[in-house]
C-alpha angles and dihedrals in degrees: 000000000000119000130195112220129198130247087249083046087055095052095046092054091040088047095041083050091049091049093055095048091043085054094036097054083042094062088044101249144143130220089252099054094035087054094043086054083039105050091222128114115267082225089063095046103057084041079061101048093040078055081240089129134049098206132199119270081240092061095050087052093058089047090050095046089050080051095054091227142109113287080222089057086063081063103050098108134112116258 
């Protein structure tokens, strides 16, 4: 399914991406090891953090909680 997202769509996944690199490289740690806490593939992470990738809600949980912060916290970024 392919899905046409808007220009507003496309900032809040590049901005969601930059704010779970920006967490994740101020824990120290890598995309492997995010993704192993995580449960979720490296390969995804980095697709999340590229904003190639617009994830589930479930999956950003799972990066939060590795991250030992707030879901809301992923989403504290100007839009």
């Amino acid at each position: 399914m392919h899905v046409n997202y808007t220009e507003r769509d496309r900032q809040i996944i590049k901005k969601l991406g930059e704010r779970v690199r920006q967490l994740r490289i101020e824990k120290g740690l890598s995309q492997f090891y995010l993704g192993i806490d995580a449960d979720v593939n490296k390969n995804q992470i980095g697709r999340i953090e590229r904003a190639e990738r617009n994830t589930s809600i479930v999956t950003l949980s799972r990066i939060a909680d590795a991250l030992e912060i707030p879901l809301s916290s992923l989403f504290l970024f100007d839009e």
